[in-house]
C-alpha positions, 0 to 999 in steps of 0.5 A: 500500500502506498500513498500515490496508488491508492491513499483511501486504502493508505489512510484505512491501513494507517487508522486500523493498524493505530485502532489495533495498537490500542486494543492491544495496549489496553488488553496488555493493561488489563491483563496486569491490572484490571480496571474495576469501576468504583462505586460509592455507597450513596443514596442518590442513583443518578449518580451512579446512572451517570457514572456508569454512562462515562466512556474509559479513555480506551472506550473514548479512543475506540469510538472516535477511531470507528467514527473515522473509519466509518466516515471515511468509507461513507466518503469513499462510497460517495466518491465511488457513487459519482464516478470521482474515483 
Protein backbone atom coordinates (compact mmCIF):
# COMPACT_ATOMS: atom_id res chain seq x y z
CA UNK A 1 0.00 0.00 0.00
CA UNK A 2 1.38 3.38 -0.78
CA UNK A 3 0.06 6.75 -0.92
CA UNK A 4 0.39 7.51 -4.78
CA UNK A 5 -1.69 4.26 -5.86
CA UNK A 6 -4.28 4.03 -3.54
CA UNK A 7 -4.32 6.94 -0.46
CA UNK A 8 -8.08 5.88 0.86
CA UNK A 9 -6.62 2.41 1.12
CA UNK A 10 -3.17 4.07 2.71
CA UNK A 11 -5.10 6.03 5.44
CA UNK A 12 -7.52 2.85 6.50
CA UNK A 13 -4.18 0.87 6.77
CA UNK A 14 -2.93 3.52 8.89
CA UNK A 15 -6.11 4.03 11.10
CA UNK A 16 -6.67 0.14 11.77
CA UNK A 17 -3.22 -0.57 12.45
CA UNK A 18 -3.25 2.64 15.39
CA UNK A 19 -7.41 1.10 16.20
CA UNK A 20 -5.22 -2.46 16.88
CA UNK A 21 -2.17 -0.87 18.67
CA UNK A 22 -4.74 0.45 21.35
CA UNK A 23 -6.74 -2.81 21.67
CA UNK A 24 -3.58 -4.09 22.19
CA UNK A 25 -2.17 -1.87 24.71
CA UNK A 26 -5.47 -1.86 26.71
CA UNK A 27 -5.79 -5.53 26.87
CA UNK A 28 -1.94 -5.77 27.93
CA UNK A 29 -3.08 -3.09 30.53
CA UNK A 30 -5.91 -5.08 31.75
CA UNK A 31 -4.04 -8.35 31.98
CA UNK A 32 -1.58 -6.77 34.53
CA UNK A 33 -4.30 -4.88 36.29
CA UNK A 34 -8.00 -4.84 35.71
CA UNK A 35 -9.98 -1.58 35.89
CA UNK A 36 -12.67 -2.40 38.11
CA UNK A 37 -15.32 0.84 38.42
CA UNK A 38 -15.72 2.09 42.00
CA UNK A 39 -18.97 2.97 43.20
CA UNK A 40 -19.57 4.69 46.07
CA UNK A 41 -22.39 3.71 48.60
CA UNK A 42 -24.77 6.81 48.20
CA UNK A 43 -28.35 7.33 48.07
CA UNK A 44 -28.52 9.48 45.14
CA UNK A 45 -28.92 6.89 41.93
CA UNK A 46 -28.45 9.19 39.45
CA UNK A 47 -25.21 9.47 40.16
CA UNK A 48 -24.39 6.23 39.95
CA UNK A 49 -26.70 6.37 36.25
CA UNK A 50 -24.30 8.86 35.22
CA UNK A 51 -21.27 7.36 36.36
CA UNK A 52 -21.93 4.04 34.51
CA UNK A 53 -22.63 6.14 31.33
CA UNK A 54 -19.00 7.88 31.29
CA UNK A 55 -16.57 6.09 28.38
CA UNK A 56 -12.94 4.96 29.86
CA UNK A 57 -10.22 6.80 27.52
CA UNK A 58 -9.68 3.33 25.60
CA UNK A 59 -13.58 3.31 25.16
CA UNK A 60 -13.46 7.13 24.08
CA UNK A 61 -10.36 6.29 21.95
CA UNK A 62 -12.24 3.45 20.28
CA UNK A 63 -15.44 5.32 19.40
CA UNK A 64 -13.65 8.05 17.74
CA UNK A 65 -11.23 5.59 15.79
CA UNK A 66 -14.79 3.59 14.48
CA UNK A 67 -16.48 7.08 13.77
CA UNK A 68 -13.20 7.80 11.48
CA UNK A 69 -13.30 4.66 9.66
CA UNK A 70 -16.93 4.76 9.36
CA UNK A 71 -16.83 8.44 7.95
CA UNK A 72 -14.02 7.50 5.84
CA UNK A 73 -15.70 4.61 3.95
CA UNK A 74 -19.00 6.67 3.56
CA UNK A 75 -16.67 9.39 1.62
CA UNK A 76 -15.38 6.67 -0.47
CA UNK A 77 -18.75 5.01 -1.34
CA UNK A 78 -19.87 8.54 -2.34
CA UNK A 79 -16.83 9.25 -4.34
CA UNK A 80 -17.26 5.63 -5.87
CA UNK A 81 -21.09 6.66 -6.43
CA UNK A 82 -20.13 9.91 -8.57
CA UNK A 83 -17.60 8.46 -10.52
CA UNK A 84 -14.88 10.95 -8.81
CA UNK A 85 -12.70 7.55 -8.00
Amino acid sequence: MDWEGNPGSYLVSIVLRIWKNRKRKYAWRNRIAGMEELIEEKDDKNLEQLLRRVLSPEEETDYWLNQQIVRKAKETELQLQHGNI
